[in-house]
N, C-alpha and C positions, 0 to 999 in steps of 0.2 A: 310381699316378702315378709316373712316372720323374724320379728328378733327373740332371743332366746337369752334365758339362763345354763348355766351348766348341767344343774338338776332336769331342768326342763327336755335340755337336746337329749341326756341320758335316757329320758324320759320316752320320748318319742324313736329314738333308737332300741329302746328294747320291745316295746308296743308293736314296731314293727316289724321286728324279728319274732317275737313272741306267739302274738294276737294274729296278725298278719301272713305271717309263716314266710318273711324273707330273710333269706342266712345271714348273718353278719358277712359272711365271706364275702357274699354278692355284692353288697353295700358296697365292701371295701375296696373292690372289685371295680363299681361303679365309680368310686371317688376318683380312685387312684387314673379313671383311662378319662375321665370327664379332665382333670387337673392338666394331664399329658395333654389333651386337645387344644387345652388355651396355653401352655407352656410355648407349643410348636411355633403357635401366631407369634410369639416373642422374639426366639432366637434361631442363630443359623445351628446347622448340624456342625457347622465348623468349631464353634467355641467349647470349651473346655467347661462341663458339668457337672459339679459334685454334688452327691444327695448324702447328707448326714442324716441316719437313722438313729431312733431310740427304741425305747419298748411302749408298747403298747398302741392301740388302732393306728397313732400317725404315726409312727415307722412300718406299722403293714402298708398304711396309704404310699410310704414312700419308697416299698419293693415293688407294689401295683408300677410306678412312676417311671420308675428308672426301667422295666422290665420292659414298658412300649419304647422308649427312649430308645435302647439298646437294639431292639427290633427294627426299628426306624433307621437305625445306624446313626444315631448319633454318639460324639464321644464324651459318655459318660462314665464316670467313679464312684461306687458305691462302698460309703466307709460307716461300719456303724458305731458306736460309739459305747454302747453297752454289751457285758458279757454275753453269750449263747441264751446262757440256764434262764435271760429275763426275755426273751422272745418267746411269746407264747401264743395260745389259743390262733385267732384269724390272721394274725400277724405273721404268726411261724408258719404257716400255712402258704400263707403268700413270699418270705421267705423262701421257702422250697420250691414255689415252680418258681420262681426267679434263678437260681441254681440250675432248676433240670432245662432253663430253656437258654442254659450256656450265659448266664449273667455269674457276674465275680464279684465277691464281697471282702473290703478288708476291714481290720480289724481299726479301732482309732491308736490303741495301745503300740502296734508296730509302726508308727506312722507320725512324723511330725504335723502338730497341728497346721502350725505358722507357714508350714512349706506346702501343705498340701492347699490349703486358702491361698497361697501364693501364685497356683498354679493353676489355681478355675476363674475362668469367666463369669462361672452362673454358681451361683448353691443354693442348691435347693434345701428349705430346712425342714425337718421333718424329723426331727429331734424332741420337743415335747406337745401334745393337744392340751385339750381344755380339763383337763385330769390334773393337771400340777397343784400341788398343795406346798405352801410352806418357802421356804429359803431355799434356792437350786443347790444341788450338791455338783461334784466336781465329778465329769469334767463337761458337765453341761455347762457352766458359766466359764470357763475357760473359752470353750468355744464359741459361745454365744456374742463374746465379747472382743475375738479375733475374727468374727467376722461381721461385727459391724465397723470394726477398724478397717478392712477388707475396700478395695472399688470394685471387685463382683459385683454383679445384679446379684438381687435377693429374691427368690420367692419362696412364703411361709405356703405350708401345707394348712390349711383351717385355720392357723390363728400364729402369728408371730410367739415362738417357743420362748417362757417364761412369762408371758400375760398372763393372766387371769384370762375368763372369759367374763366374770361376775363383775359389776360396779360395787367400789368400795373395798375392793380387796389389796394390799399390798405387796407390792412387787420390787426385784431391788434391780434387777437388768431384764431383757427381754430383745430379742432381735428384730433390729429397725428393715422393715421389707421392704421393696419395691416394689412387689405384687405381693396379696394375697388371695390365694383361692378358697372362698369361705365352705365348710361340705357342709348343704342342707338349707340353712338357717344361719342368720344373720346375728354372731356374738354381741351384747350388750355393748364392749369396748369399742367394737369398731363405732360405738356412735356418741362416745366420750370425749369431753374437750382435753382430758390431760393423756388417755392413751388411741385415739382413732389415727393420730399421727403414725405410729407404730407397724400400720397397717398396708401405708404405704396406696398404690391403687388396688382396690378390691371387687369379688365380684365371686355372687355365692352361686356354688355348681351344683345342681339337682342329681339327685340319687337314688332317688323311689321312694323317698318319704312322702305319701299321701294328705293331700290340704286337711283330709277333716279327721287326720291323726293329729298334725301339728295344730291345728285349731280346739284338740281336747286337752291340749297340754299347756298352751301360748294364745294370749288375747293381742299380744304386744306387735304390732306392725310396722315396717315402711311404707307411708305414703307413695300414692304412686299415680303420674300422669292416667292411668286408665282408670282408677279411680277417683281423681279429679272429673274426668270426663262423664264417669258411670252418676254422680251423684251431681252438678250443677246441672242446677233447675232450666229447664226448659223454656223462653217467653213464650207465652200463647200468645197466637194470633188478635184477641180483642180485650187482651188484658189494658189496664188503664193506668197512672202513675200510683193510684193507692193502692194497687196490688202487688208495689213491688216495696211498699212500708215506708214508713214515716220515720226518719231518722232525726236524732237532737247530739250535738256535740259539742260538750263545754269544757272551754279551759282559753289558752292567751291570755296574756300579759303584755303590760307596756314595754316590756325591754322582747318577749319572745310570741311578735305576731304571727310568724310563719308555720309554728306548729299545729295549730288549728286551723289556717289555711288548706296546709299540705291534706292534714285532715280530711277536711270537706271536701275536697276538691278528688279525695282520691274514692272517696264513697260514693259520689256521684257518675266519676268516672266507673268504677266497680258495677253498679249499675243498683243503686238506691232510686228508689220513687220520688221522695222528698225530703232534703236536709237542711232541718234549720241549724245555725253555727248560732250558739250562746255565749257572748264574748263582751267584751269591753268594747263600752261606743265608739272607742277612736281607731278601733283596729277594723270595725265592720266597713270602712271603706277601704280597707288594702283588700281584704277579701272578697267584695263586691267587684272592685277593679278586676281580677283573676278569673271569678267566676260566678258571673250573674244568674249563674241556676240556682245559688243558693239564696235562702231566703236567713232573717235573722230575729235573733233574742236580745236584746239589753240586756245584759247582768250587770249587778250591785258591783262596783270596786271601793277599794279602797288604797289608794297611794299605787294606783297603777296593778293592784291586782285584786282575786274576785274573792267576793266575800257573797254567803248566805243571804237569800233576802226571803224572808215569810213572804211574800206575793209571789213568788214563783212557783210555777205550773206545771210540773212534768207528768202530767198524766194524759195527755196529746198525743203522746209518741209510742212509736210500738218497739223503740230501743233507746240505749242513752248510752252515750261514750261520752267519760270521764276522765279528765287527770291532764289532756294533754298540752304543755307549756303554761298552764297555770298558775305557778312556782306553788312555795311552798311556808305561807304562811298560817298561823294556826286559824286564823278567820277562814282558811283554803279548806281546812281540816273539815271542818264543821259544812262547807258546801256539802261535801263529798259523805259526809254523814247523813244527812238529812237528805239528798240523791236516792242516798243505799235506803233508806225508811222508807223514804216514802212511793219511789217508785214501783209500779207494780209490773214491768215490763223488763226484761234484761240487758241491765245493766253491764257494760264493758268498763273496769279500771286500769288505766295505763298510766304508764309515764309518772307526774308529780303527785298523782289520783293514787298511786300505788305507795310513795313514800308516806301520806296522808293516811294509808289504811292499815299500817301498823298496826295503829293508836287505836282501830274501829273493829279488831278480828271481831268480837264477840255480835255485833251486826252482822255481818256475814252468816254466822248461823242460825239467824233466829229468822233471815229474809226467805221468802216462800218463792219467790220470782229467782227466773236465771240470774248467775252471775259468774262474770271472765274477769279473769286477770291475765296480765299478759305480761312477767316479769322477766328482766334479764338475771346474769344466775347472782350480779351483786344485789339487785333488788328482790330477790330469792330470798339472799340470804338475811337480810334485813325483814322479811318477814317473819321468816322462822327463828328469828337470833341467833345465825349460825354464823360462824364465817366462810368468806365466799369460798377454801377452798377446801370446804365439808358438802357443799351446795353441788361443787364441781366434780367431787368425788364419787357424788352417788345421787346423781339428780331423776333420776326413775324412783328414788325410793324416795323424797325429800317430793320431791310433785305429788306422788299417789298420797303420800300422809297429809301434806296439807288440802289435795283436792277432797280427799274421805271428809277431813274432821270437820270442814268448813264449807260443805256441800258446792263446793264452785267448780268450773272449768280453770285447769291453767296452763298457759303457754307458756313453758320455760324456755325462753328464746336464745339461738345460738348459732353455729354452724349446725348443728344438729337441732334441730327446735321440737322439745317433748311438751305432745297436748294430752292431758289425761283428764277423763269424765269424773263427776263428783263419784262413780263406783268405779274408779279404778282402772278403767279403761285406757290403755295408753296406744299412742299414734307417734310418729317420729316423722319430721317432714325434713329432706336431705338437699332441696333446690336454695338456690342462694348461692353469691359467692361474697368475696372480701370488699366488693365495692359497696357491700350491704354496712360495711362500718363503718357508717359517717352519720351525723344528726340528722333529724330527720326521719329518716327512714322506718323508726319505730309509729311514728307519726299516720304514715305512708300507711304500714299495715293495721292501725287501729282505723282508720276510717275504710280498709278493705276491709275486716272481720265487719262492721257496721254493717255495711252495705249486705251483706253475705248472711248475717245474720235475721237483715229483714225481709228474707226470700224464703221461700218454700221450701225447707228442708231440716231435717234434724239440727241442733245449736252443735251437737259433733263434728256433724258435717261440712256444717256454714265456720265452722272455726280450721277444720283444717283443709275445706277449701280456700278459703282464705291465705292460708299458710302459705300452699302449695300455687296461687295465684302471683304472691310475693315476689317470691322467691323464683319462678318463672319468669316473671316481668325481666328481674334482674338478669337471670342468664341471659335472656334472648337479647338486652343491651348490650350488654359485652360480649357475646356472639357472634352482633351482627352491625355495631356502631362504635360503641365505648368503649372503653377497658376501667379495669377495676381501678384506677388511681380518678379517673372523671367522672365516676360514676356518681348520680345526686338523687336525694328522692325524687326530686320532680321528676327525672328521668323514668325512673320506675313506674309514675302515673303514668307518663306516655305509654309507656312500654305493655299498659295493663292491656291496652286494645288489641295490640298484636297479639297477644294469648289468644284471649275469646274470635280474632278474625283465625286464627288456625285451627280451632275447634269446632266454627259454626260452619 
């Protein structure tokens, strides 16, 4: 599934009527009776259904709408809300057989708003698409804003009218949906932490835009179980434990043992070859007790947490995860620098490893081996010295500028978790739910990216199989045992089996 820009979908909608030779009319033709199919699944013929039109393709999509509707007998109201003279091109088109096939249109001018919202069960909006620029004028915010005052169900045609499609754009209202039916391609918004709300449940309807139109225009994708399944490696039959890599994970602290626990234990489960845990002496036996597969490192402390020591070896290991419960002293700082030097193998920074590498950007670009970050959007924005809700406003563009200039991978983690390649590459992984916000859990997915990373397959791949492993674990807990208030990372470890036993 493709996520898009506004330029981009433009893009691919006229490629395809152009180059292609499909009529806009048809497209809109195809929205409009694909939209109608999943509307039916919703409600009865019995309730009362307003479709508010505007100008341009999404009020043609919502004469296509109301036209099967009416055919079907349900009772529906079509009021548009803009003069004649702005119906135009595919729109006015569809307008007209809506007319010649005995469908009734009113005007919004003759018509109280508040009474007419007062009087539907369902409104369908279709009142503005991903064209809107600027401040709404009236009497699109009039209505926008009577009917999210409304208990109607809402469903938006492509995109909840007054959004943006774009991240980073300003908006002052926008109508709160209950469904969205997205045509084509998947808008940026819908995978935004401050407007994906907006959106309500969604679910994008195919229309005849061809994969390798929308692949000349859009890199940017949803992750997606078939490609989880197309891309995690295979065991062979006489593979041996070094074949599936040699993992090192340093961090723990005297007050926070369980994050390098959780760690190891979840790489191992993931399905890592061999994990040594590099930690403080007194914490290797809480971890040993947990999990005697792992084997261990001494590291240097000092007053309970770890410090640099010139005798240490990392050139053993075919990966290194960093950062995690470590805390964050400046002796911390300096591990995690000389990690980033000297390692020739790639390198994963999470957690306290991430607050520590502020201070180190300029290592980052000079290092020739992989390297992950895996930040949430406040340790984002502490990289970038943004504030967090600059980070959150426009985290597609805030990931690809820092993954370019600093040649890394990063997982900007979230409800929506964006992975983009040092070229730009970006992946969106949408599994996960809210039992995912608890400690830990970050923990949980650096020792799965580990593991993942030390198997046969692209650092791409192995990071957003990883993602998409995570965040699986967690559904199928709360699915099929938990709920999201019980949910723990250890839960999640368990949980990772049930994946890979539904898979193999």
């Amino acid at each position: 599934m493709f996520i898009v820009t506004a330029k981009e979908m433009y893009d691919i909608d006229r490629h395809t009527m152009k180059e292609i030779g499909l009529p806009g009319h048809v497209l809109m033709e195809n929205a409009g009776r694909e939209i109608f199919r999943n509307i039916i699944s919703l409600f009865e013929r019995t309730e009362r259904i307003t479709v508010f039109v505007g100008a341009g393709n999404n009020g043609g999509d919502g004469f296509v709408i109301a036209r099967y509707l009416t055919e079907h007998d349900y009772n529906v109201r079509v009021f548009q809300v803009v003069p004649d003279e702005l119906i135009q091109g595919d729109a006015l088109l569809h307008k007209k057989i809506y007319l010649n096939s005995n469908g009734e249109i009113f005007s919004l001018i003759d018509h109280d708003v508040e009474e007419i919202i007062k009087n539907s069960d369902v409104i369908i909006d279709s009142l503005l698409g991903i064209g809107k620029k600027g401040a709404l004028r009236e009497p699109y915010q009039d209505v926008i804003k009577r009917i999210n005052e409304s208990d109607a169900r809402v469903v938006s045609v492509d995109i909840p009218s007054g959004l943006p499609a774009d991240e980073g754009v300003p908006f002052t209202v926008a109508v709160q949906a209950d469904y969205t039916f997205i045509v084509g391609a998947l808008k940026m918004t819908a995978v935004l932490p401050d407007t994906a709300s907006y959106y309500g449940e969604w679910k994008v309807v195919e229309i005849g835009f061809s994969k390798r139109t929308m692949e000349k225009y859009t890199t940017r994708r949803l992750y997606d179980s078939d490609q989880f399944q197309a891309t995690l490696p295979r065991r062979q039959a006489y593979a041996h434990k070094g074949d599936h890599g040699k993992g090192f994970i340093i961090g723990g602290s005297a007050r926070m043992p369980g994050a390098i626990t959780m760690a190891t234990e979840a790489a191992l489960v993931a399905g890592a070859g061999l994990v040594t845990a590099g930690t403080l002496e007194e914490i290797i036996p809480i971890i040993a007790s947990r999990i005697p597969e792992a084997m261990f490192k001494i590291l240097k402390d000092e007053n309970g947490l770890l410090v640099w020591d010139n005798h240490l070896d990392v050139s053993a290991y075919d990966a290194i995860a960093a950062g995690v419960g470590m805390g964050r002293s400046k002796q911390g700082e300096e591990l995690i620098k000389q990690v980033l030097k000297q390692a020739t193998c790639p390198v994963l920074v999470d957690a306290d490893g991430l607050y520590h590498l502020s201070n180190l950007l300029p290592i980052l670009e000079s290092r020739d081996a992989v390297t992950i970050v895996t930040p949430h959007a406040g340790e984002m924005a502490r990289l970038l010295d943004l504030r967090v809700e600059e980070t959150l406003t426009s985290p597609f563009q805030h990931a690809k500028e820092f993954a370019e200039d600093y040649g890394v991978y990063v997982v900007l983690k979230g409800k929506y978790t964006i992975i983009t390649s040092p070229d730009g590459k970006q992946v969106v992984d949408a599994t996960g739910n809210p039992g995912l916000a608890k400690g830990g859990s970050g923990d949980v997915l650096t020792g799965i990216m580990l593991a993942m990373i030390l198997q046969k397959q692209t650092i791409f791949s192995a990071i957003c199989n990883a993602c998409h492993l995570h965040g699986t674990s967690a559904d199928l807990a709360v699915q099929h045992k938990h709920s999201v208030y019980d949910l723990t990372a250890t839960d999640i470890i368990a949980w990772i089996r049930e994946v890979y036993r539904m898979i193999s």
